[in-house]
N, C-alpha and C positions, 0 to 999 in steps of 0.2 A: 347189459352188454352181451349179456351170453342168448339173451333172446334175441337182440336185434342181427348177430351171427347167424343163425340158426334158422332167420329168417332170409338173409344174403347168401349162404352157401347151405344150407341145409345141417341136420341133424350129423353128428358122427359117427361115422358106421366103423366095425367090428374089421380087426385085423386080419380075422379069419375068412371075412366077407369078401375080402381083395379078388379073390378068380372073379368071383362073377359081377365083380363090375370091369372087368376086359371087357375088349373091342372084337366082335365079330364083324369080321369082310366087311361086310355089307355098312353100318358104322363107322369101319377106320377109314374106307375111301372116302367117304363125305368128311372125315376129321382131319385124316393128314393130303387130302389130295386139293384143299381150294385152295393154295396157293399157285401150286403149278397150274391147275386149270385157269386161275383167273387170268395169266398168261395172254390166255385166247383172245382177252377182250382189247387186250393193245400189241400182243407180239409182231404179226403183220402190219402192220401200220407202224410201227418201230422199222424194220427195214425200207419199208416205204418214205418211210420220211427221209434217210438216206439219199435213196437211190435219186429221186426226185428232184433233186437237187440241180442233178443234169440234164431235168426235161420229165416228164411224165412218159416218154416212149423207152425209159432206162428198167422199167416197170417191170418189164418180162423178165430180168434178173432175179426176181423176189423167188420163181418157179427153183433153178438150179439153188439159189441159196439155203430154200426151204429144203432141198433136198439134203442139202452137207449136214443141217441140223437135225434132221427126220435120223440119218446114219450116226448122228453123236449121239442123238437123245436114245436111240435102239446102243450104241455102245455102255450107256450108260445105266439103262436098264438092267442089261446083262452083269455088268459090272455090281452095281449095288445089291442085285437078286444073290449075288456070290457073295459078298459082304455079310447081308443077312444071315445065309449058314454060316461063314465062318466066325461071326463075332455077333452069334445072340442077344447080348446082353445089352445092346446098342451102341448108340454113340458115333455108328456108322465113321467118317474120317478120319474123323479126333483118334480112336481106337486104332485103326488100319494105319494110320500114318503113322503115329506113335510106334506101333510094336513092331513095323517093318522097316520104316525106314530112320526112329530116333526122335527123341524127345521134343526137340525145336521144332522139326516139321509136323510132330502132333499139336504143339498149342501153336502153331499157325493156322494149322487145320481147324481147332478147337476155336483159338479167337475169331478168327474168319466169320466161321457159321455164328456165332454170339453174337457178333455183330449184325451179321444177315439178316439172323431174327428178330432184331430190333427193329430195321431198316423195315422188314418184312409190315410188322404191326404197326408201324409209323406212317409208311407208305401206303398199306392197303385200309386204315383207316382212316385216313387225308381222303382217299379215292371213293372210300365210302360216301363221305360225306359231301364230295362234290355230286357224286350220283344224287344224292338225297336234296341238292339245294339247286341241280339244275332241274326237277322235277317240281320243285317247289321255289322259284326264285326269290320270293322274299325273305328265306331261310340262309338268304347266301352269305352274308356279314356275321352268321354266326357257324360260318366252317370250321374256324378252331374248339370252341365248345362242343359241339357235335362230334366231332374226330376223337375226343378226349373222352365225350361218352361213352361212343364206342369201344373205346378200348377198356376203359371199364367195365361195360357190360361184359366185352368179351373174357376180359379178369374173371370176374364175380362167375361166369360161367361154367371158365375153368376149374374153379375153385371148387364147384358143386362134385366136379371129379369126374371121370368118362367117360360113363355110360349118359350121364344129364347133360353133357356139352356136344357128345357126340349126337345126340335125339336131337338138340335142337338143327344143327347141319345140315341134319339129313334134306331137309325140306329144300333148303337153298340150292345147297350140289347139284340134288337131284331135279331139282326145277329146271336147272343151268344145263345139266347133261341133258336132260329129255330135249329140251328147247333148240338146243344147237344139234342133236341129231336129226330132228325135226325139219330144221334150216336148211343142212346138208342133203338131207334125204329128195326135199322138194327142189331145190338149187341142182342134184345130177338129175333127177326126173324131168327139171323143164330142158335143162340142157339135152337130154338123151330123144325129148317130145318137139325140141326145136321152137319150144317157145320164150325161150331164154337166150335175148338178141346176143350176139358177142362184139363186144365192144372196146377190145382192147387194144391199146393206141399202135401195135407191134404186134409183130408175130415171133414167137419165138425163135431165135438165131439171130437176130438183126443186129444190123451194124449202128450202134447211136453213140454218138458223138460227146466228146466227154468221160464216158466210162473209165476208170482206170481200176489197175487192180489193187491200189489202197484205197480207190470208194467203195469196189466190193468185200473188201477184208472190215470197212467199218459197219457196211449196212451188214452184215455177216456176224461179226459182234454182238453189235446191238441187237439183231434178232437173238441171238443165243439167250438171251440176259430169257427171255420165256419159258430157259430150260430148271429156273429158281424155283426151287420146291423139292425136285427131283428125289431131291436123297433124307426128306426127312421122314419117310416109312421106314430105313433104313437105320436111323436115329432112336425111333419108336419103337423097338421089336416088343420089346417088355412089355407094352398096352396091350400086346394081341393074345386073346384065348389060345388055348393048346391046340395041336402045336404050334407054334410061336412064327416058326420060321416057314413052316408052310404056309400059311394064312398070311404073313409080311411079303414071303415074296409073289406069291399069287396076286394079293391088295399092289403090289409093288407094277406087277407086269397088267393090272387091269386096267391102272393109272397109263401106265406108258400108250397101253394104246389106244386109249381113248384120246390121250393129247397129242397122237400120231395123227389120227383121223381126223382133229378139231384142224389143230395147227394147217394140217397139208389141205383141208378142203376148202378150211377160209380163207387160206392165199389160192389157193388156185382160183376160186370163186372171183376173189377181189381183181387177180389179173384176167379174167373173164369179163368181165364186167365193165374194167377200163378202170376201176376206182382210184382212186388217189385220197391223202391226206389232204383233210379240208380245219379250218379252223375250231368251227362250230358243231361239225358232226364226224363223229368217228369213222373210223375203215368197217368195223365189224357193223356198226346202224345203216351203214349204208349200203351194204352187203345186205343184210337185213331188211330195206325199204326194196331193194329191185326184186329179192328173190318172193316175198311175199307180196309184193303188188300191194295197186291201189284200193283193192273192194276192202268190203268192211272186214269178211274173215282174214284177209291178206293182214289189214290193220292193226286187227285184233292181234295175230300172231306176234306183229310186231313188236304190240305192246310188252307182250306175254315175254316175247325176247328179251326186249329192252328190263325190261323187270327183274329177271334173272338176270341177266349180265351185272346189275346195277347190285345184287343181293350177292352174288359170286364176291365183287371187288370188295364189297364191305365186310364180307368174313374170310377172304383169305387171309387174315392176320391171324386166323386161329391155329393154322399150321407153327406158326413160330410157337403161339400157347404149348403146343402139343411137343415140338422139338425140343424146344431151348430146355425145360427144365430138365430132359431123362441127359441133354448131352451138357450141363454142368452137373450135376448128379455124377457121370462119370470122371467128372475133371476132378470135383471134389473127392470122391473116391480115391485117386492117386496122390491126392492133398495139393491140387493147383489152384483150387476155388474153395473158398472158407468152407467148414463143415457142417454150416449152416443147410447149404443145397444138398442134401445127404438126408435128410429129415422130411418126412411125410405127414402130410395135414390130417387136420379132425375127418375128410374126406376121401385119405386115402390118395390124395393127390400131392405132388410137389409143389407147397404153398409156398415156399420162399420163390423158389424160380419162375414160380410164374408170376407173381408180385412184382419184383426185381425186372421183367423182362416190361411190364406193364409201365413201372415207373420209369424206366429207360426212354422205351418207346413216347412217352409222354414226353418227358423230355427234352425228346427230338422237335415233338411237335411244336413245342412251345418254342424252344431256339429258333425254328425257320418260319413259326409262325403258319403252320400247316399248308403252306407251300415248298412240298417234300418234292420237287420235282428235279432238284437240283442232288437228290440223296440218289435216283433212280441209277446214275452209270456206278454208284458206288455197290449196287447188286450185284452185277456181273462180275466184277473185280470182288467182291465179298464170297461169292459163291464157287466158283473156276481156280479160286487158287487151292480150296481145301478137293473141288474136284481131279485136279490132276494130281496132288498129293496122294488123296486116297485110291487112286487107279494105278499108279506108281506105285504106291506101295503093294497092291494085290499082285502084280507081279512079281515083287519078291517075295510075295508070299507063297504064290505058285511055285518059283526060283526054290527056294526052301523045302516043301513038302514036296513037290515032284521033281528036282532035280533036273536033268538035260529033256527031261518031257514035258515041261514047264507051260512050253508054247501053245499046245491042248488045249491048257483050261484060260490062256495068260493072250488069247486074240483080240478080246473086245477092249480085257484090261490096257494092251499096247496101245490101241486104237483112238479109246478115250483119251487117255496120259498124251499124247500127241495131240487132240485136237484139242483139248482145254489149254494145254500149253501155248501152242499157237493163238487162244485167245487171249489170254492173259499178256502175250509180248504183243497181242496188237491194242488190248486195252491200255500198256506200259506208254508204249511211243505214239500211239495218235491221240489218246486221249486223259494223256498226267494231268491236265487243267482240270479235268472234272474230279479226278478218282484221287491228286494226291493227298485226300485225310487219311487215308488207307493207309499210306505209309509213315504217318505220324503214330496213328494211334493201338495199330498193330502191335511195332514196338514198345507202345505204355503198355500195354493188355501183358506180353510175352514177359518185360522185369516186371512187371506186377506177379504173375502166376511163379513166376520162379521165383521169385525173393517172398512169398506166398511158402512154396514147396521147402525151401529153405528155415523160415519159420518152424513149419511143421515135423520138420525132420529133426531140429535141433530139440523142441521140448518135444518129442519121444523117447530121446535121447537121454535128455535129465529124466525123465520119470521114471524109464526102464528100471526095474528091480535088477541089482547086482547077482552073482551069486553070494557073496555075505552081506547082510544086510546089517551096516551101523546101527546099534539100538544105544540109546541113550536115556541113562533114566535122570528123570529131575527128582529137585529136593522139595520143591514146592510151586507155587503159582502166585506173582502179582497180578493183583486185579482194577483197572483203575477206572472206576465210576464217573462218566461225563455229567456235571449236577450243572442245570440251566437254573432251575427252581426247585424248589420244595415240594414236589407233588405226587399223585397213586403213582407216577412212574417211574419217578428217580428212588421214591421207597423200596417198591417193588425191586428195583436194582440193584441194589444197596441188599438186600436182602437176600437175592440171589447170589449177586459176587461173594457175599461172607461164604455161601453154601460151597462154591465153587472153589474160592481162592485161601490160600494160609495170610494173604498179607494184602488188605483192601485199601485202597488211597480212593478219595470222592478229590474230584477236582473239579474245581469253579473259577471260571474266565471272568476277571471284572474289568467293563471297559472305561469304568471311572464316569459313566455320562450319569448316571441316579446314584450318585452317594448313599443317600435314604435307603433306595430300592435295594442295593445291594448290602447296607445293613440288615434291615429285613430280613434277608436270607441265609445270611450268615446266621442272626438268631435264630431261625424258625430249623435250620438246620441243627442246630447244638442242643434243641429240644428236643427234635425229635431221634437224634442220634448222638447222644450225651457220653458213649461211648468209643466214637468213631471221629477224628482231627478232619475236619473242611481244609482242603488245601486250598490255597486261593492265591491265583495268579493279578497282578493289575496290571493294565496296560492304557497305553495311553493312545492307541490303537483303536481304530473301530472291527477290524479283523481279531475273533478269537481264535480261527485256523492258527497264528504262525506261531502264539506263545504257548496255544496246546501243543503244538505236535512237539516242540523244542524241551517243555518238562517230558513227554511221553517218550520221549527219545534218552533224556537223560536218565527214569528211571528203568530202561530197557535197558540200557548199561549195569547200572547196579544190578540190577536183577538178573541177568546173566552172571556178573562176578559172583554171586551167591547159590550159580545153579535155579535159579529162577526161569520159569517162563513168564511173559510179558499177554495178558490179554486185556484190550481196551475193552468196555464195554461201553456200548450206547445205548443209554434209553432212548426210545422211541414208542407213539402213541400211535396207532393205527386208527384212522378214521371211518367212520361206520360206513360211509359211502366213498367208492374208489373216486370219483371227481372233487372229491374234500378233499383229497392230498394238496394237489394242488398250491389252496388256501395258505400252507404253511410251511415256514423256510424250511430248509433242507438241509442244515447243519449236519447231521450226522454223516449224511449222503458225502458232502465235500470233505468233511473229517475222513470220512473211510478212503476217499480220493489219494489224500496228501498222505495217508497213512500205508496205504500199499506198496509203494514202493521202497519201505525199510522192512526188510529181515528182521527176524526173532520177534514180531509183534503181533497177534493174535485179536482181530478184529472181531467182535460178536455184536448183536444188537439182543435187547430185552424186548419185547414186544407187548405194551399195553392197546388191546381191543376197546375203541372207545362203546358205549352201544348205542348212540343215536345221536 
């Protein structure tokens, strides 16, 4: 087992090792930025699909819409780049909303993005695997295995820790960035050389019929849903080499503008163009076949495009890999998430949360049967509620540390907290049919994490050392030997408890079905312990659980009236190979089960190693 490990996530490296496997720039924007970039390859075409609705000449709206979002996404930038300094340690929302504006709006903030992250690796793993099966159509009926692989792979990747998850990215991003710079570059050059016809049904300002200003508040929406990703650099600070917050929010604002340039060039292009939402081909392919033409290197480009966009959608799920566990790490920390995500792998990596985020994500796929298409408006409403939270909050952050100067550092923070807000009440009223699991399952996440934190406060509680601390001394120790049979292990036991205990009792469960057999052992016992009484229970029971635990109890009684401590002991054989357990029942296991829950009893086991 420990080879076949070792072969999946690699060798385990040294605590001390931790700095240098951080994320320099150049690495985290390929780790935490393919989310928000993959954006690119359907944001435009998400307001398109919208607007279109009332005619293809509604089109020229996508221009002013793109703008509102270019100014959230630049408020947002600002806003998180401040986050980063003021709360290093990560966690980005969860953090900022919690300490500014109170606990509930932190694990809204907190569950939100948890969820996000799931949606994120559900959805961009579905997306992979359609890329993968319209390139290969006969791969198509197995979209749900593929999706799943993915996300494994993407697991197992993480797992390796990341500096190895972030090398493998880089190829992708950076394919993806060069390629749409590329697209961009030739698309204003033919435009500026006049050989790039303008074909757009409208000019902009035009009066088209239909338009109202709750289609443009939904195509407005739904484009935003492109701005998901945004903040988890801001989640990550802890991944980045020294210093932390310069290199996060640098990596932070390299991100912003490169999905300023993508976003704002591929809608302008696409309403250049005239393009529209087609069944078969995308906004951004199509974009993509006019600007690169029909000759072969035009082709080629395309392909090379197409390639990349198809490789972008299949690993933006690793942004979730990358968020989800450092912001339950900080949940768990405050004791809202078990203390399990608090614990770092053989790699150095958060292996429970990224596990957990993988199984989740699976999950999903499997419930909707990797037609996550329906999960897609639950992003925007996943991600916009912990955005305006967290921008809200930094102004009273500002409010706090700068007092009536507030406003200085607290413009983008106003700016954002108002425009996410406005999404969210237009996500609320025009589109409850799609987003209401949101408000289902919010609330199970929010009493789970508090009656969680509840939990954990209470046994600190009991454990805490008093200042006088009750000492109790006993007079002695019952010890009661669980005897199946006669064998190296119940000797062995037997042997041990006399070492341990002033007063030994061997007790034997008979269930009456071998008369004989259970003579037997009774003899074989008397001989080999001619000294020591076999207690012997009979029942007429095929369960020996309910008549042990009821002597065990009764002599835990006595043994207390005497100043006694009460310890069971279990023999148990350990089998030379960990898949022989398996093989054989588990008595003792369900004995210690039934046994936990009474005070003053003292559960141990004896441990015989078998050798082969």
């Amino acid at each position: 087992m420990k080879n076949i490990k070792e072969v999946l996530i690699g060798k385990p490296l040294k605590t001390t090792s931790d700095d240098s496997h951080l994320l320099g720039r150049f690495q985290a924007l390929a780790m935490l930025s393919s989310d928000a970039l993959s954006s690119i390859a359907y944001g435009t075409e998400q307001i398109l699909l919208v607007l279109v609705t009332v005619g293809i000449g509604a089109s020229w709206y996508s221009i002013p819409i793109a703008g509102v979002i270019l100014i959230l996404l630049l408020a947002l930038i600002a806003s998180y780049t401040q986050v980063i300094h003021a709360y290093p340690s990560g966690g980005g929302a969860y953090l900022v909303s919690t300490e500014n504006l109170g606990t509930i709006p932190g694990l809204i903030s907190g569950g939100s993005l948890l969820v996000d992250y799931m949606l994120t690796v559900g959805v961009s793993t579905a997306a992979g695997a359609e890329a993968i099966t319209s390139a290969i159509p006969e791969l198509y009926r197995f979209n749900l295995p593929i999706a799943i692989i993915l996300a494994l792979i993407l697991m197992f990747m993480n797992l390796r820790g990341l500096r190895e998850s972030a090398s493998f990215l880089v190829i992708p991003v950076y394919t993806f960035i060069t390629s749409t710079f590329i697209l961009l570059g030739v698309g204003i050059f033919r435009i500026l050389t006049g050989t790039l016809p303008y074909h757009a049904p409208t000019h902009i300002g035009a009066t088209v019929t239909g338009v109202s200003v709750i289609l443009l508040l939904k195509a407005f929406s739904t484009g935003a849903s492109s701005l998901t990703g945004v903040e988890a650099i801001s989640n990550a600070v802890p991944f980045f080499k020294r210093p932390k917050e310069r290199n996060a929010s640098l990596t932070l604002i390299t991100m912003g503008l490169i999905l300023a340039v993508f976003f704002g060039g591929v809608t302008f292009l696409a309403y250049w163009l005239g393009v529209g939402p087609m069944s078969e081909v995308t906004v951004i392919a199509q974009v993509a076949q006019s600007v690169f033409g029909q000759g072969p290197v035009g082709q080629v480009m395309f392909l090379i495009f197409q390639f990349s966009t198809a490789l972008i959608l299949a690993v933006a799920a690793n942004t979730g890999y990358s968020a989800f566990p450092i912001l339950a790490y900080n949940m768990a920390k405050n004791k809202y998430m078990p203390h399990m995500f608090t614990g770092r792998g053989a790699r150095l990596s958060y292996s429970n949360g990224i596990i957990s985020l993988a199984v989740g994500a699976i999950l999903l796929l499997l419930i909707f049967n990797g037609e996550t298409e329906r999960l897609i408006p639950l992003y925007a409403i996943g991600v916009f509620t912990p955005f305006t939270l967290a921008q809200a909050g930094m102004v009273v952050h500002w409010r706090k540390k700068l007092g009536n100067k507030f406003l200085t550092k607290a413009g983008f923070n106003i700016l954002g907290s108002i425009i996410s807000f406005v999404i969210v009440l237009i996500l609320v009223i025009f589109r409850t049919s799609e987003i209401w699991p949101f408000f289902i399952v919010l609330p199970v996440l929010i009493f789970a994490f508090v009656r969680l934190h509840t939990h954990y406060v209470n046994v600190a509680e009991q454990l805490r050392l008093r200042d006088e601390v009750a000492e109790h001394k006993f007079d002695g120790n019952t010890v009661i030997v669980l005897v199946g049979n006669v064998t190296n292990v119940d000797v062995g036991a037997i042997n041990y408890a006399r070492s341990i205990g002033d007063y030994v009792i061997a007790l034997h469960v008979s269930t009456k079905e071998n008369t004989a057999k259970e003579q037997e052992i009774e003899e074989e016992f008397e001989r080999t312990f001619p000294d020591l009484h076999l207690t012997v229970i009979r029942t007429s029971y095929r369960s020996i659980i309910t008549p042990a635990v009821r002597f065990i109890k009764l002599a835990s009684k006595e043994a207390k009236a005497r100043n006694y401590t009460t310890t069971v002991l279990v023999p148990t054989f350990i089998p030379a190979k960990p898949w022989q357990q398996g093989l054989h029942n588990q008595t003792g296991l369900r004995l210690r089960y039934y046994l936990n829950a009474h005070e003053d009893i003292i559960i141990a086991s004896y441990n015989y190693h078998l050798k082969k």
